[in-house]
C-alpha positions as CSV (number, residue, x, y, z in Angstrom):
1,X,65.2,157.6,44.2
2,X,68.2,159.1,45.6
3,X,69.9,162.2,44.6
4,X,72.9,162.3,42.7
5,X,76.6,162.2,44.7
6,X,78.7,164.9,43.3
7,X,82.1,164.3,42.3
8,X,85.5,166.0,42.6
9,X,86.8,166.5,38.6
10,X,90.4,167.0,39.3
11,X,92.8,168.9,37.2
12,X,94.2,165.9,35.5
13,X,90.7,164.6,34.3
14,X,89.8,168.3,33.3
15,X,92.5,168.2,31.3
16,X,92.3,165.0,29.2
17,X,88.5,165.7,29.0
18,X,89.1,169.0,27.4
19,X,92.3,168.3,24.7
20,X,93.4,165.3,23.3
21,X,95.7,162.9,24.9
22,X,96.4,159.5,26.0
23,X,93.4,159.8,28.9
24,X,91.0,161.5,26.7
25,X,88.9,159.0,25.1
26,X,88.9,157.0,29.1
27,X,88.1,160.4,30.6
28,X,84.8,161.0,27.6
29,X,83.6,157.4,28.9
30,X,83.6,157.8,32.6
31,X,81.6,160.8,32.0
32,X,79.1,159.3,29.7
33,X,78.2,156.6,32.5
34,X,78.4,159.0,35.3
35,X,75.2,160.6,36.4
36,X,77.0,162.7,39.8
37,X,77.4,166.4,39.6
38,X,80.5,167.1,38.7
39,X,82.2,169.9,40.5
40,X,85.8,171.8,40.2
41,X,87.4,174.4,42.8
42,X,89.0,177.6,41.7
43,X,92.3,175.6,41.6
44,X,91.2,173.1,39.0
45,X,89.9,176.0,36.4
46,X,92.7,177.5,36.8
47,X,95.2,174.5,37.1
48,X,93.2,173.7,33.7
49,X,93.7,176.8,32.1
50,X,97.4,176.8,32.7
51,X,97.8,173.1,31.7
52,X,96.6,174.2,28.2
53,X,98.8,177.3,28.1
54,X,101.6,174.9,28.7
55,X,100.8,172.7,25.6
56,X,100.7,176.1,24.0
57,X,104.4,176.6,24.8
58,X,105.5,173.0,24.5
59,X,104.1,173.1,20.8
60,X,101.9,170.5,21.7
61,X,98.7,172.3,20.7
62,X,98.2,175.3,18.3
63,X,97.2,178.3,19.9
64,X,93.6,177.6,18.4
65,X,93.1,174.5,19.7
66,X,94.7,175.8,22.8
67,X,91.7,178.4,22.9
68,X,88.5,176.4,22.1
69,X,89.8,173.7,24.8
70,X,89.6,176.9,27.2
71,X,86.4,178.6,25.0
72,X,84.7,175.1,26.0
73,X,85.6,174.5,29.3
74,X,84.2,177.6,30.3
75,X,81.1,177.2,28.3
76,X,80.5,174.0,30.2
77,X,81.2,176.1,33.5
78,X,78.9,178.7,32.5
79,X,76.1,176.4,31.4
80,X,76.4,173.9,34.5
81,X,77.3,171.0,32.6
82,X,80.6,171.5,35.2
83,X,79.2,173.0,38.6
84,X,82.0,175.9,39.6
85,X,82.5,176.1,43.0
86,X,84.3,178.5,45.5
87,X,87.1,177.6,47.7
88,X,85.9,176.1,50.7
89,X,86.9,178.1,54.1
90,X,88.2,175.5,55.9
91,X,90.1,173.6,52.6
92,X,93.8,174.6,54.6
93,X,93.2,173.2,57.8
94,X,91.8,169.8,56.5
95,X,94.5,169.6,53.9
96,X,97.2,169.5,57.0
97,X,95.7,166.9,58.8
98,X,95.3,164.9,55.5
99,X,98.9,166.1,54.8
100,X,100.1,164.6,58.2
101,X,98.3,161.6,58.5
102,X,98.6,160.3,54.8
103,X,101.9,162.5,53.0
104,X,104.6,160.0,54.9
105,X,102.9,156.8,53.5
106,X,101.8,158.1,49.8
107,X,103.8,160.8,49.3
108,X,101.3,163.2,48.2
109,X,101.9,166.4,46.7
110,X,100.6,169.6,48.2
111,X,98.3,170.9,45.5
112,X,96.8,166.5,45.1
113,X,96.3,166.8,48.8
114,X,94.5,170.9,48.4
115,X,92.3,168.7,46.0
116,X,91.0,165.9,47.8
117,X,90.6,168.6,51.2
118,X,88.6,170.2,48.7
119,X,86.5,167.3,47.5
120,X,85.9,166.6,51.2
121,X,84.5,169.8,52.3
122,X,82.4,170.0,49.0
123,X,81.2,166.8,50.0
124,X,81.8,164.9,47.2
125,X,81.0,161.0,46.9
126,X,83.5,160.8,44.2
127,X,86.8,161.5,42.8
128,X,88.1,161.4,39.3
129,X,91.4,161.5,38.6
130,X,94.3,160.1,36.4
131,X,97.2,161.0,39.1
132,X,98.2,157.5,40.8
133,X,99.3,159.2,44.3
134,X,96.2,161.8,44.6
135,X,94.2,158.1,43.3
136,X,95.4,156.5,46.6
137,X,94.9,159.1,48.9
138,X,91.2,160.0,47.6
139,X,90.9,156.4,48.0
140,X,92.2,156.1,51.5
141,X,90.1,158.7,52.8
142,X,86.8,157.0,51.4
143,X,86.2,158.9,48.0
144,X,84.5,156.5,45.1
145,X,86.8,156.6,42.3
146,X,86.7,156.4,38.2
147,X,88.1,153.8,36.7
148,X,91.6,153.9,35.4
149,X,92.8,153.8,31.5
150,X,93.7,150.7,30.1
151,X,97.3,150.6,29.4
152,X,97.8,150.1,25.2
């Protein structure tokens, strides 16, 4: 039997895996069928972190439930459930020759293409994400991705 791929949980995912919105009940059924490793960089805790912060300010979340989304995401770190991993060395220099050959076409954005660099030098089989552009670009350099939300 084969080993499990790992795969890339971008910020977006992270997110709507952690609080409630429109991709969160999607995001809890990819995961229940997915048997890969899931991994984050630095960037996605702390993209994460930030994201719920901003929900925080926005009023969109109480500052309770802006604290047990972070309380469990870390707990999921720290347990494994999520695999934590450091910033690859060479993340930079294959997220400019990702940025050159794909940013004209797409129009990726610099921190979607610091992602999928990442994924790459992790890597990763797989990439799950709810951003259309980082989608394409994951998908034109090879990556397996998630499926996307239906549309109510």
């Amino acid at each position: 039997m084969n080993p499990p791929g790992q795969t890339y949980l971008d910020s977006s995912f992270v997110v709507s895996l952690y609080s409630i919105d429109a991709n969160s009940v999607s995001a809890a059924e990819i995961l229940l069928n997915d048997q890969s490793i899931r991994i984050i960089s630095p960037l996605v805790e702390f993209e994460s972190m930030n994201a719920f912060d901003l929900r925080l300010f926005r009023k969109e979340m109480t500052d309770k439930e802006a604290s047990l989304c972070q309380r469990n995401l870390e707990k999921d770190l720290q347990s494994g459930v999520i695999k934590p991993m450091a910033m690859p060395e060479n993340v930079f220099i294959r997220a400019r020759l990702l940025s050159t050959k794909f940013t004209p076409q797409l129009g990726t954005r610099t921190l979607d293409i610091l992602h999928i660099a990442a994924a790459l030098e992790y890597g990763a089989t797989s990439f799950f994400s709810f951003d259309t552009r980082q989608r394409a670009m994951a998908h034109a350099v090879g990556l397996k991705l998630s499926a996307m939300p239906k549309q109510p």
